[in-house]
N, CA, C and O of each residue as an XYZ file, in Angstrom:
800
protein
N      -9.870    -10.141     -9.472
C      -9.062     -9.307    -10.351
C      -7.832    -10.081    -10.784
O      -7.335    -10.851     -9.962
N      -7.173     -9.936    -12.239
C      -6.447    -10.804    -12.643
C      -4.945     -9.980    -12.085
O      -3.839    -10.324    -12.502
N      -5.153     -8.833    -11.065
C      -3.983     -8.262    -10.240
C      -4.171     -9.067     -9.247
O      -3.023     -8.948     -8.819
N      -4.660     -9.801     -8.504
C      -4.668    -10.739     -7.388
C      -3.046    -11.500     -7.361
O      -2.617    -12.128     -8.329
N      -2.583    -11.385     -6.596
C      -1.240    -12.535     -6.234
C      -1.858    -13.353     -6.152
O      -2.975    -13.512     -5.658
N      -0.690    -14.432     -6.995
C      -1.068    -15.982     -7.213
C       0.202    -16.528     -6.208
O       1.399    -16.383     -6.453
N      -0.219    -17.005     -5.351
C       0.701    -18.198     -4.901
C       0.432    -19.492     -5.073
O      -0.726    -19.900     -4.979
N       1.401    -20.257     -5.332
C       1.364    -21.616     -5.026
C       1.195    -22.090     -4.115
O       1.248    -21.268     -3.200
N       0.942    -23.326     -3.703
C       0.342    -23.916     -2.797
C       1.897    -24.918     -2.286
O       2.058    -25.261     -1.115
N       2.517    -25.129     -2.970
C       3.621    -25.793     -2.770
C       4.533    -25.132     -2.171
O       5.332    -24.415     -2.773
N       4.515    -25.327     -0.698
C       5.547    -24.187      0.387
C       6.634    -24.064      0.238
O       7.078    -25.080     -0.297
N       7.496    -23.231      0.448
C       8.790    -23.766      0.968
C       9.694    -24.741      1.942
O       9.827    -24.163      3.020
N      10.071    -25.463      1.941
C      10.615    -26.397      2.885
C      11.480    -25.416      3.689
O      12.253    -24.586      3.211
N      11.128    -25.734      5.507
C      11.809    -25.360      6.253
C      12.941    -24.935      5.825
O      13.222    -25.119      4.641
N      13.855    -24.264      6.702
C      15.766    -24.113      5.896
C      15.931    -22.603      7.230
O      15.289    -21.592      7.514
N      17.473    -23.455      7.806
C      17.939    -22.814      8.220
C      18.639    -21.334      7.814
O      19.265    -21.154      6.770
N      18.410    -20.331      8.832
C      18.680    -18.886      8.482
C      18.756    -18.016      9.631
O      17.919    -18.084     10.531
N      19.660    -17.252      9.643
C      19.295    -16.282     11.151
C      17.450    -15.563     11.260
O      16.525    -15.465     10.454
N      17.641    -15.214     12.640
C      16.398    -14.658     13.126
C      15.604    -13.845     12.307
O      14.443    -13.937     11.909
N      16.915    -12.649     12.073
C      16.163    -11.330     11.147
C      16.141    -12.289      9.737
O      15.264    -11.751      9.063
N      16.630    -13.351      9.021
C      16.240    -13.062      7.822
C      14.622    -14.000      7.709
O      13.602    -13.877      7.030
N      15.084    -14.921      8.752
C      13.171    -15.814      9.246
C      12.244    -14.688      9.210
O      11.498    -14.586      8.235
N      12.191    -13.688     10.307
C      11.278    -12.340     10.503
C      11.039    -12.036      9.005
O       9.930    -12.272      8.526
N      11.912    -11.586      8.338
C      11.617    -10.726      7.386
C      10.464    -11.373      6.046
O       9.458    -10.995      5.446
N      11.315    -12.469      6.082
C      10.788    -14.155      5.044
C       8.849    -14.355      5.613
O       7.955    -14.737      4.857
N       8.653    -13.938      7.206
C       7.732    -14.892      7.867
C       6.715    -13.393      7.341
O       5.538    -13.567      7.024
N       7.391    -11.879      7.308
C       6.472    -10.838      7.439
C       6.074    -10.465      5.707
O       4.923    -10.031      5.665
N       6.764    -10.529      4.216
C       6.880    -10.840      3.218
C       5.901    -11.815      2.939
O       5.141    -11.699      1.978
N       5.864    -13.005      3.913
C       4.783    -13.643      3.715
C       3.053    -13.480      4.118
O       2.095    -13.621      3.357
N       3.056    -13.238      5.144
C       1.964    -12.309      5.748
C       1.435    -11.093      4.623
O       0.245    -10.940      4.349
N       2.071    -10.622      4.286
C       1.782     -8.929      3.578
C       0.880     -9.965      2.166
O      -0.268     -9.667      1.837
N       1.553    -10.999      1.579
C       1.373    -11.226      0.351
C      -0.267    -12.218      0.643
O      -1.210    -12.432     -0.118
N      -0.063    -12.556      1.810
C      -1.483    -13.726      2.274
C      -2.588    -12.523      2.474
O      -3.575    -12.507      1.738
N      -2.416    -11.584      3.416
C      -3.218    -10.328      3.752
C      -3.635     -9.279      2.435
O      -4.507     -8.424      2.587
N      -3.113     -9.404      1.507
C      -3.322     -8.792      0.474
C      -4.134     -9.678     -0.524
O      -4.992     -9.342     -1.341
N      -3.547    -11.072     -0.185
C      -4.717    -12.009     -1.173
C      -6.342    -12.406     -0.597
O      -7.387    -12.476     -1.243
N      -6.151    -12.574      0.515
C      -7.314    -13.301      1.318
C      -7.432    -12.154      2.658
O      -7.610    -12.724      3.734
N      -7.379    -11.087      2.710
C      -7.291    -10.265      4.041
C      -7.182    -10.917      5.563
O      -6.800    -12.037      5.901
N      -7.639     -9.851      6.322
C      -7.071    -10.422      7.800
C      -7.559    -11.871      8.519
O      -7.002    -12.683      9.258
N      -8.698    -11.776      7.996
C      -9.691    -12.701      8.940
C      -9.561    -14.369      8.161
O      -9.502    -15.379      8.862
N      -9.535    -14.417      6.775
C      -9.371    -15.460      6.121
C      -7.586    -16.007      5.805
O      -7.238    -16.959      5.108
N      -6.794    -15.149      6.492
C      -5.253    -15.480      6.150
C      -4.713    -16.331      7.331
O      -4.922    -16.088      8.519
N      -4.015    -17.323      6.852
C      -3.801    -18.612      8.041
C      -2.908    -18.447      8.399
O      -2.233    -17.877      7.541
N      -2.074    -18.709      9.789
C      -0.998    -18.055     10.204
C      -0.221    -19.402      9.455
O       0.643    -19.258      8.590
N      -0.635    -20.559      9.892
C      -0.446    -22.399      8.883
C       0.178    -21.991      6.798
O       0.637    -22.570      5.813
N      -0.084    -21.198      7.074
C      -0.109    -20.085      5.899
C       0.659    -19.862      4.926
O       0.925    -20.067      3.741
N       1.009    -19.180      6.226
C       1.640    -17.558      6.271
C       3.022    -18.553      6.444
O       3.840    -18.415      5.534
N       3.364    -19.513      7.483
C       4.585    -20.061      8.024
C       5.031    -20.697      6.552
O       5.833    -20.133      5.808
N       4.532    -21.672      6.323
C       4.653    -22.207      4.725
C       5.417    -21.536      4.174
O       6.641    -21.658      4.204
N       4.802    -20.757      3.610
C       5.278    -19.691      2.412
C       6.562    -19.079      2.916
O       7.316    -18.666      2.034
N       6.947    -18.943      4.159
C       7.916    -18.640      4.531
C       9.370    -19.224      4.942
O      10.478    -18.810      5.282
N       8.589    -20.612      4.666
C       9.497    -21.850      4.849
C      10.128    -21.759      6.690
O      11.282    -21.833      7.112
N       8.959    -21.597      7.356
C       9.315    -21.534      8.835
C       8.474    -21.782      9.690
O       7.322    -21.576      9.310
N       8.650    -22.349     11.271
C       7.750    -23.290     11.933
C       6.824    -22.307     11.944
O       6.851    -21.294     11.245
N       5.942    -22.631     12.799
C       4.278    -21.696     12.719
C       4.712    -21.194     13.680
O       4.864    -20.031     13.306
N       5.125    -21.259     14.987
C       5.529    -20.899     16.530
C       6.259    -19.967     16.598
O       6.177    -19.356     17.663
N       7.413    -19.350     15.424
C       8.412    -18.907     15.183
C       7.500    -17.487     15.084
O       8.100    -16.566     15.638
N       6.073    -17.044     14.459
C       4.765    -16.188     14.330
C       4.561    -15.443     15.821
O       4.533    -14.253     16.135
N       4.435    -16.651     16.577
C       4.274    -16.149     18.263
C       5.560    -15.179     18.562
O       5.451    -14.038     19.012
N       6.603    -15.723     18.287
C       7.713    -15.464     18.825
C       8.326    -14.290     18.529
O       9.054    -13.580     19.224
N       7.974    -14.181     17.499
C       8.627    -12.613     16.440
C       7.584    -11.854     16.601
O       7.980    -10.736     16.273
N       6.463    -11.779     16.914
C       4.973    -10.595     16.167
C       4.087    -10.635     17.343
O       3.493     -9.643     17.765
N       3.988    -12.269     18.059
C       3.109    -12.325     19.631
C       1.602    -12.302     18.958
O       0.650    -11.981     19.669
N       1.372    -12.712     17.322
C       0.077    -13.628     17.134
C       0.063    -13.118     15.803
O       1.017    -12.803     15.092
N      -1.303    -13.078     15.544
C      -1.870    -12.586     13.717
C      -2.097    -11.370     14.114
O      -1.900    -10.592     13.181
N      -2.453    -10.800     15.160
C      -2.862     -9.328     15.574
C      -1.555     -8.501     15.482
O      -1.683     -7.365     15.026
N      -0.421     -8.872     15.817
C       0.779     -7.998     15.977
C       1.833     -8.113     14.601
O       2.676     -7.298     14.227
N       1.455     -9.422     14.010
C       1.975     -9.828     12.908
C       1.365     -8.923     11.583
O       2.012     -8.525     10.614
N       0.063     -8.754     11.832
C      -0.846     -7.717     10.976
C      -0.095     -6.295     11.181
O       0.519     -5.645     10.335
N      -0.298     -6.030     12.413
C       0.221     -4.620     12.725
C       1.438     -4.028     11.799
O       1.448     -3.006     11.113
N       2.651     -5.193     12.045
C       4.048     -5.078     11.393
C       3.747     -5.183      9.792
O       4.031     -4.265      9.022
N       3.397     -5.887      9.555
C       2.877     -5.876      8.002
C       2.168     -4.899      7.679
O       1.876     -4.951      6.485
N       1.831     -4.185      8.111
C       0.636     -2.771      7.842
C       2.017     -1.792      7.638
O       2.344     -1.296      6.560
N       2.691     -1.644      8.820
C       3.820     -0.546      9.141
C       4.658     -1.136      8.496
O       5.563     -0.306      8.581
N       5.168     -2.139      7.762
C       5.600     -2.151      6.611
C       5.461     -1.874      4.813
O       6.270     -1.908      3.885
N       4.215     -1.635      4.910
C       3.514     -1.295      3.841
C       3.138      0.453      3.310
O       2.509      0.718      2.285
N       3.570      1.255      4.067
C       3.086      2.516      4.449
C       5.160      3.020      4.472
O       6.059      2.356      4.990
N       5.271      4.180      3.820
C       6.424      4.183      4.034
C       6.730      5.826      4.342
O       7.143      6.083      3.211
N       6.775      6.455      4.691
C       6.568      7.801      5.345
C       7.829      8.479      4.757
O       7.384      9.586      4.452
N       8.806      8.474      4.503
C      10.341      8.789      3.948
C      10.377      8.793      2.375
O      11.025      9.399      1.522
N       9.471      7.923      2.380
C       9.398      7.608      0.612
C       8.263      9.282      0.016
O       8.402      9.594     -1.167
N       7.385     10.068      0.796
C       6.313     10.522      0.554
C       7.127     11.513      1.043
O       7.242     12.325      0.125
N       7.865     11.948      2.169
C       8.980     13.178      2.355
C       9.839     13.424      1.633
O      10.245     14.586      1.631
N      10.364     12.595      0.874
C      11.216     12.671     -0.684
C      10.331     12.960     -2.029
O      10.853     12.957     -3.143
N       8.967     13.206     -1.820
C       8.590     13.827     -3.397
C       9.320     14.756     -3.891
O       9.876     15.646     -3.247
N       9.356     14.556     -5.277
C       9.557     15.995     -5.870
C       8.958     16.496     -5.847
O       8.007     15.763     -6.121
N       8.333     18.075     -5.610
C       7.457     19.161     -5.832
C       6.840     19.167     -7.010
O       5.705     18.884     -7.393
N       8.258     19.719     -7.726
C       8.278     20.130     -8.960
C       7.821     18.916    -10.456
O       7.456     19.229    -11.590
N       8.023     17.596     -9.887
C       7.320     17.009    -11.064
C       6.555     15.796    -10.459
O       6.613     14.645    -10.895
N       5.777     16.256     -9.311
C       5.045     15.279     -8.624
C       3.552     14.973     -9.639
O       3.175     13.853     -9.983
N       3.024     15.990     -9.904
C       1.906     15.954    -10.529
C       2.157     15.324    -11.789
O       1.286     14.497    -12.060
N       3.153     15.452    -12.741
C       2.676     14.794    -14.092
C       3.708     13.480    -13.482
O       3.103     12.623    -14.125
N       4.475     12.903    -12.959
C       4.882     11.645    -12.284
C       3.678     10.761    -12.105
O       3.506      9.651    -12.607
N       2.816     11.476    -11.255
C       1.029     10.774    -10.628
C       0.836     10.616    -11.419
O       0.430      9.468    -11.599
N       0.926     11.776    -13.021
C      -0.594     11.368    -13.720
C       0.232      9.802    -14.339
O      -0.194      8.651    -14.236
N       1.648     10.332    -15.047
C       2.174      8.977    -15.470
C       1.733      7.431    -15.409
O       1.499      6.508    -16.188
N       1.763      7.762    -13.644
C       2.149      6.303    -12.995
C       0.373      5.755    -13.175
O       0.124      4.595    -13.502
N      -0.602      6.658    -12.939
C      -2.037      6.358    -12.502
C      -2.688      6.028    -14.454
O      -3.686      5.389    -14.786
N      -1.711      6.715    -15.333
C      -2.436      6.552    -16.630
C      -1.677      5.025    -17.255
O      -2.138      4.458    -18.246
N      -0.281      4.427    -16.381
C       0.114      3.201    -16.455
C       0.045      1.876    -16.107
O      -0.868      1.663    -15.310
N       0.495      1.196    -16.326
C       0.455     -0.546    -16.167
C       0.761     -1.010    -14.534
O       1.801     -1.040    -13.875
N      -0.560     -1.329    -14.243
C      -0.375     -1.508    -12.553
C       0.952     -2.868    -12.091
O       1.476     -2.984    -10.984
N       1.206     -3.709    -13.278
C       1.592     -4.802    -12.737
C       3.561     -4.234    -12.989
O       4.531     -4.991    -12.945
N       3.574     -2.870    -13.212
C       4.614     -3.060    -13.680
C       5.522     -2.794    -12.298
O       6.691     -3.181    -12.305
N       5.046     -2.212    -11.258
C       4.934     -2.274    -10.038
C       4.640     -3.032     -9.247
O       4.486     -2.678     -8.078
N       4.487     -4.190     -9.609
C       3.841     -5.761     -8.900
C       3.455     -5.267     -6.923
O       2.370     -5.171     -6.349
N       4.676     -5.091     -6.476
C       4.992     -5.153     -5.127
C       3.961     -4.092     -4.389
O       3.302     -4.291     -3.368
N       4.032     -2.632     -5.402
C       2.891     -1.851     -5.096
C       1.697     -2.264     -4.757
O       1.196     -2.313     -3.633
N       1.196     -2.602     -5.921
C      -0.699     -3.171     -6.376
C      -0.531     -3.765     -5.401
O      -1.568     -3.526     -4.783
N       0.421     -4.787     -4.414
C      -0.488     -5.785     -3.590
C      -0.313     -5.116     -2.222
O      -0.904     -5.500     -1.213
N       0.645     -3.965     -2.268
C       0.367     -3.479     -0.794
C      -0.690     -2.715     -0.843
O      -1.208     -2.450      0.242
N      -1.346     -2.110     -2.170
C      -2.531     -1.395     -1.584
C      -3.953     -2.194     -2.178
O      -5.041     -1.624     -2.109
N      -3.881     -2.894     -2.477
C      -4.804     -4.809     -1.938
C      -4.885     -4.888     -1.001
O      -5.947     -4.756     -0.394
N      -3.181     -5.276     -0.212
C      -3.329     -5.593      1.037
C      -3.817     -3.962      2.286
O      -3.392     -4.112      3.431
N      -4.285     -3.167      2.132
C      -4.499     -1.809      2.589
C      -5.920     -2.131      2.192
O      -6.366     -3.103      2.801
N      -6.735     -1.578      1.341
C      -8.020     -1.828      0.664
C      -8.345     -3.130      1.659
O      -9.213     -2.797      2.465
N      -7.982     -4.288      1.818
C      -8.816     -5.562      2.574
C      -8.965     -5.074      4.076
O      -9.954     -5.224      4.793
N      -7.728     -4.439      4.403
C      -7.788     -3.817      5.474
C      -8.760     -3.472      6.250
O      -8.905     -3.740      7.442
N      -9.488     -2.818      5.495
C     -10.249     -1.484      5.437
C     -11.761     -2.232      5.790
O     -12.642     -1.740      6.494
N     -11.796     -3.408      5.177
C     -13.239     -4.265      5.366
C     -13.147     -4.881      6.656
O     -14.232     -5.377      6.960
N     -12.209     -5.047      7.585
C     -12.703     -6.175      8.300
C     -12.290     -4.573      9.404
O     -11.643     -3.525      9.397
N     -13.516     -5.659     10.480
C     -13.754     -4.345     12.214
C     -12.889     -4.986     12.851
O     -12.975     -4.727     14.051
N     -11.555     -6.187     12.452
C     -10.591     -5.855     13.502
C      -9.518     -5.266     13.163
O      -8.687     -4.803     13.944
N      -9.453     -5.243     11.484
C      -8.243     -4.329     11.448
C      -8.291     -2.958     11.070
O      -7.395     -2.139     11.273
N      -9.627     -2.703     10.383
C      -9.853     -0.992     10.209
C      -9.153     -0.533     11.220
O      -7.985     -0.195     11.029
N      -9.626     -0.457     12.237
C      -8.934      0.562     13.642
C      -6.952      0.754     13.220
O      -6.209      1.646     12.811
N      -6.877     -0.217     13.503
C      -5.488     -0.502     12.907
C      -5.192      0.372     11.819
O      -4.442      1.311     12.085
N      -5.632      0.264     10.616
C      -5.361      0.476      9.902
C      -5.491      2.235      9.672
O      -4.800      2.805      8.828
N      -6.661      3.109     10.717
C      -7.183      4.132     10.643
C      -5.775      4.873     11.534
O      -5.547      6.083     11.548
N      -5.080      3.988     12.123
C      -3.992      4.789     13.069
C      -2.315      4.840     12.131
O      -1.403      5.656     12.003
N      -2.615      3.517     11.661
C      -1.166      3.604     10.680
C      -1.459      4.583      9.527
O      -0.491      5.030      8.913
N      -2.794      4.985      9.150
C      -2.550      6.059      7.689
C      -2.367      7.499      8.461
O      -1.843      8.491      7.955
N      -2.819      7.423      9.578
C      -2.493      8.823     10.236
C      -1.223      9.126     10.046
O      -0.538      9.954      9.446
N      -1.101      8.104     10.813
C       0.730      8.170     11.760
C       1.763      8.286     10.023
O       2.651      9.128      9.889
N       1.503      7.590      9.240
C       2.532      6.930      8.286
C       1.970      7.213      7.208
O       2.448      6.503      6.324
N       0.765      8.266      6.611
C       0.434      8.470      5.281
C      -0.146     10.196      5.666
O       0.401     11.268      5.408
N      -1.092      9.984      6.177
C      -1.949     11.587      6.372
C      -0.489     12.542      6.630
O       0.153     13.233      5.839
N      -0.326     12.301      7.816
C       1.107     13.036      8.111
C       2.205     13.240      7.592
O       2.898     14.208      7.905
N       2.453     12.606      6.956
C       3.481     13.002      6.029
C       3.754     14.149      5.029
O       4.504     15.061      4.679
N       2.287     13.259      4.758
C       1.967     14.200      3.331
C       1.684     15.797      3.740
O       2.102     16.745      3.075
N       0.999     15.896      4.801
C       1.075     16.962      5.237
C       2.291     17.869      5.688
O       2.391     19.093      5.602
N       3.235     16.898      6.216
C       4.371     18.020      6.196
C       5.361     18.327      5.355
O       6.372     19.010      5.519
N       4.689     17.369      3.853
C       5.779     17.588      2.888
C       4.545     18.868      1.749
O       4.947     19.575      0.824
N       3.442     18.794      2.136
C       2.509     20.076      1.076
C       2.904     21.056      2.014
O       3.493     21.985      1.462
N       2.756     21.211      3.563
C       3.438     22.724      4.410
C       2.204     23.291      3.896
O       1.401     22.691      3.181
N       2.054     25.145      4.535
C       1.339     25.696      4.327
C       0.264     25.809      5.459
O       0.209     25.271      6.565
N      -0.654     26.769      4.759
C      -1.881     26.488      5.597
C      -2.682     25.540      5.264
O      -2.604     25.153      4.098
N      -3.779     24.825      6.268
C      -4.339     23.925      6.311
C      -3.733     22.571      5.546
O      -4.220     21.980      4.582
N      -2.880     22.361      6.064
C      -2.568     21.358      5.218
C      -2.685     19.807      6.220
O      -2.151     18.811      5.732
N      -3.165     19.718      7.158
C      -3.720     18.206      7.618
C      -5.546     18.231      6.262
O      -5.856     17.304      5.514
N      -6.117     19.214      6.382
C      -7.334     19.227      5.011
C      -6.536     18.752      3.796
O      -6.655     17.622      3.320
N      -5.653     19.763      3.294
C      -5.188     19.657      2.438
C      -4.582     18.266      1.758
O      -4.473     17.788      0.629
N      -4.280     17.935      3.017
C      -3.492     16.306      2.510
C      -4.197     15.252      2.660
O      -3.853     14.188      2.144
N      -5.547     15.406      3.557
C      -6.539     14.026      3.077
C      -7.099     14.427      1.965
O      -7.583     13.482      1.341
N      -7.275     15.804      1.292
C      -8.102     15.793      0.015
C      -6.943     15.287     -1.043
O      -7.486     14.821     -2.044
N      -5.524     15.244     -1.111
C      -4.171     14.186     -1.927
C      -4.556     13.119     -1.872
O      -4.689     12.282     -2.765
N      -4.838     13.058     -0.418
C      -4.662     11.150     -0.371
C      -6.002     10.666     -0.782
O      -6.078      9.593     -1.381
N      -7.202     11.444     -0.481
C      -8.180     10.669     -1.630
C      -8.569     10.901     -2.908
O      -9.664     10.491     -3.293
N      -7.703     11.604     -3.751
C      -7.554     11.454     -4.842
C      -6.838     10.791     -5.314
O      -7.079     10.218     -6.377
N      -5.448     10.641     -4.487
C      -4.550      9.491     -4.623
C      -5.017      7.983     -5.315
O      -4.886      7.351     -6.363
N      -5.821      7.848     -3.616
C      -6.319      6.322     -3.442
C      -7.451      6.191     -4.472
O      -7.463      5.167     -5.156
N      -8.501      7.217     -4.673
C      -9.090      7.054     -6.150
C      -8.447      6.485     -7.243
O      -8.518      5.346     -7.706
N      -7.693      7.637     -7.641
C      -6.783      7.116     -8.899
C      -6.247      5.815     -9.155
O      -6.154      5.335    -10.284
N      -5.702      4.938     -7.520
C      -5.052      3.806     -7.551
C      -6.108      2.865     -8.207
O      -6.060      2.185     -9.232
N      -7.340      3.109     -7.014
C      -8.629      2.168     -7.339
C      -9.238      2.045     -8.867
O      -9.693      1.059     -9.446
N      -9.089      3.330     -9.281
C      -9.354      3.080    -11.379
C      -8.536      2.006    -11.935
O      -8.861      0.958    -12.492
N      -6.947      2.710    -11.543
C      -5.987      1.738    -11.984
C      -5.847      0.190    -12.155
O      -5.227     -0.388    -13.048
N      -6.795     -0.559    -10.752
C      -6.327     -1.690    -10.238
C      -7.385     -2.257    -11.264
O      -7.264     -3.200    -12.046
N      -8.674     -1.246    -10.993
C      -9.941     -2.050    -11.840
C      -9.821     -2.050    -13.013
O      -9.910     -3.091    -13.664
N      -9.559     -0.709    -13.629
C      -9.049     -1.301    -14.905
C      -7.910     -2.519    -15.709
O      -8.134     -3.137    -16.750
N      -6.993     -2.572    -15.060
C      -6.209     -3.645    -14.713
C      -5.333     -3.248    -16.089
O      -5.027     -4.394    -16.420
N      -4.749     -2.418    -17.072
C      -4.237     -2.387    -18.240
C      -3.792     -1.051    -18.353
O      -4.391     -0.126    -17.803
N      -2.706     -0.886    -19.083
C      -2.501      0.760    -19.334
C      -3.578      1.750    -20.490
O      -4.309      1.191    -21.308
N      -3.524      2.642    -20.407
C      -4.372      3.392    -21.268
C      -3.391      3.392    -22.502
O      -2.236      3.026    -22.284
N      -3.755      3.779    -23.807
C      -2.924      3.807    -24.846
C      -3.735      5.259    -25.934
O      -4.856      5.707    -25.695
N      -3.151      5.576    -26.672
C      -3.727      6.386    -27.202
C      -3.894      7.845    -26.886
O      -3.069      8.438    -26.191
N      -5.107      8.506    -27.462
C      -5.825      9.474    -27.227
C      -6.439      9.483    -25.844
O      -6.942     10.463    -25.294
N      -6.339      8.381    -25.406
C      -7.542      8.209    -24.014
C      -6.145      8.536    -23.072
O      -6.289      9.331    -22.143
N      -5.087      8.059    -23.255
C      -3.875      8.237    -22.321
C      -3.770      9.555    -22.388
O      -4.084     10.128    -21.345
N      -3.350     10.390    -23.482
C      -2.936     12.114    -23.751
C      -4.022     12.850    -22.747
O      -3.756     13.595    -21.803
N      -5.302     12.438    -23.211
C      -6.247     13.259    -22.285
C      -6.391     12.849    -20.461
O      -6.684     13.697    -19.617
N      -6.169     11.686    -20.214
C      -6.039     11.414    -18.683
C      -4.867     11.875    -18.449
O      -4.907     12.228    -17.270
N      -3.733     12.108    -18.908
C      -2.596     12.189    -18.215
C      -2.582     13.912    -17.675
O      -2.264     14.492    -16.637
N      -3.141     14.334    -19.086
C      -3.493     15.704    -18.625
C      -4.164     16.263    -18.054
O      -3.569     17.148    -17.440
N      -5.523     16.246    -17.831
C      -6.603     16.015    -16.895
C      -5.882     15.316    -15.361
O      -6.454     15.786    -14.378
N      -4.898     14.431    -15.046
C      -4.659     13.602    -13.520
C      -4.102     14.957    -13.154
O      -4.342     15.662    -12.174
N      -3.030     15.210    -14.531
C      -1.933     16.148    -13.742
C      -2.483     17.914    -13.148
O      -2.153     18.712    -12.270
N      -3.403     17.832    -14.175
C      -4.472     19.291    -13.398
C      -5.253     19.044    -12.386
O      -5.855     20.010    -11.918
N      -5.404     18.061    -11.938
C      -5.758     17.220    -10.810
C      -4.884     17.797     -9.669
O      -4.970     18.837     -9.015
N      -4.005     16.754     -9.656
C      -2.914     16.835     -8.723
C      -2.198     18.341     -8.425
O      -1.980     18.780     -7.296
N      -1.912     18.964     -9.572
C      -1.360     20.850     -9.458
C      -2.408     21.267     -8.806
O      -2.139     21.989     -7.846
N      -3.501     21.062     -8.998
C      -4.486     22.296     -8.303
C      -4.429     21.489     -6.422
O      -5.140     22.151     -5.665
N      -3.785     20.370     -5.773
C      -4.232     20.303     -5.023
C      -2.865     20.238     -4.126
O      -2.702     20.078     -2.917
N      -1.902     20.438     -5.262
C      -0.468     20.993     -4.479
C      -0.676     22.523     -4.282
O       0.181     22.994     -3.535
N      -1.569     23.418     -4.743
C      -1.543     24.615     -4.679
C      -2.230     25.129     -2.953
O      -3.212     24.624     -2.409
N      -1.529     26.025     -2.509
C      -1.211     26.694     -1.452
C      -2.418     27.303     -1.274
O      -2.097     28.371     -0.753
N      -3.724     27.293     -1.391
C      -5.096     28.254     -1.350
C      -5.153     28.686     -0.071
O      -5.020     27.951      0.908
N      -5.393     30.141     -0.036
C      -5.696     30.164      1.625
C      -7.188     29.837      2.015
O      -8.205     29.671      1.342
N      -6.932     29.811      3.312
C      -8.691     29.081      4.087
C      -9.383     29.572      3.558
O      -9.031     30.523      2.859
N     -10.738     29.168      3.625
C     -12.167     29.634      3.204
C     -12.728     30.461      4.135
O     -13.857     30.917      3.954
C-alpha cells in the first residue's frame, strides 16, 4: 500500500540525550518498524538505528522485543482520547474522517498498520487481544453507558475498524457525489449504534 511508512535506511547517528528522551526516540521507533514489517520481521538492529541508540539500551528500557512490543502496543491505543468523544457530533465527525484522506493523519494510518500486523502473528495476537480489551473495548463501553454496552461497543469498534480498513485500501479521499452519499450513509451508521436499544 502506497500508505506504508517509508523509512530510510540511513540511521541516525548515535547522540547523546537523557534516558526518557532515548526511551521515547527507541519506542517511536519500534511503533514505526512494527507497523512497516510487523512483529516477527522487525529488527531490534533496527529499531536502535532509527533511533540513533545502542541496541542494549532495548534490553534495558523494555527487557527485549517482547516487552518493547508490549509498550508500543500500549502506546498506540489511547483510552482518554475515546472518553473525550463528543456524543453529540461523534457520528458525522466518523463519517467525515472515514469519507477522508488517510494520510492527512499520517501518525494514525500507521498505528492501525501497526495494530492490523498485530493481529497476524501467534505471538503477538494474545497481546494484542488484552490491550484492545483493557484500552479500546472498555472504554468505549463506558463512554456509550447504558444497557449492554460491553455488546454494544464491540459492534462500534467493528464498524469502526471496518471503516478504517476501506479507508487505508482505498488509499484517497472520496470527492463528489460518492462523498455526499457515504458521509451520509457512515453517519446513519454510527447514530444507529450510539442509540440506547434495550436487550433482545
Amino acid at each position: 500500500m502506497s500508505e506504508a511508512l517509508v523509512l530510510t535506511r540511513e540511521s541516525a547517528p548515535p547522540r547523546r540525550r537523557d534516558a526518557q528522551a532515548t526511551r521515547a526516540a527507541i519506542l517511536e521507533a519500534a511503533k514505526a518498524q512494527f507497523a512497516r514489517q510487523g512483529y516477527d520481521l522487525a529488527s531490534l538492529r533496527e529499531i536502535a538505528a532509527d533511533a540513533g541508540a545502542d541496541v542494549a539500551l532495548i534490553k534495558r528500557y523494555f527487557g527485549g522485543k517482547e516487552g518493547l512490543f508490549a509498550e508500543a502496543l500500549k502506546a498506540s491505543l489511547h483510552p482518554d482520547r475515546i472518553r473525550n468523544w463528543e456524543r453529540s457530533s461523534f457520528a458525522a465527525e466518523m463519517a467525515e474522517m472515514m469519507a477522508g484522506d488517510p494520510h492527512v493523519h499520517e501518525d494514525r494510518t500507521h498505528a492501525f498498520q501497526f495494530l492490523l500486523r498485530a493481529a497476524t502473528s501467534p505471538t503477538t495476537a494474545p497481546l494484542l487481544n488484552l490491550a484492545v480489551q483493557e484500552r479500546f473495548l472498555a472504554p468505549i463501553g463506558e463512554w456509550l453507558g447504558g444497557e449492554d454496552a460491553p455488546a454494544r461497543a464491540r459492534v462500534l469498534a467493528a464498524a469502526f475498524i471496518g471503516f478504517l480498513v476501506e479507508r487505508l485500501i482505498r488509499d484517497q479521499p472520496l470527492v463528489g457525489r460518492e462523498r455526499d452519499v457515504f458521509i451520509a450513509r457512515t453517519r446513519g451508521v454510527f447514530e444507529a449504534l450510539l442509540a440506547d436499544e434495550p436487550a433482545v
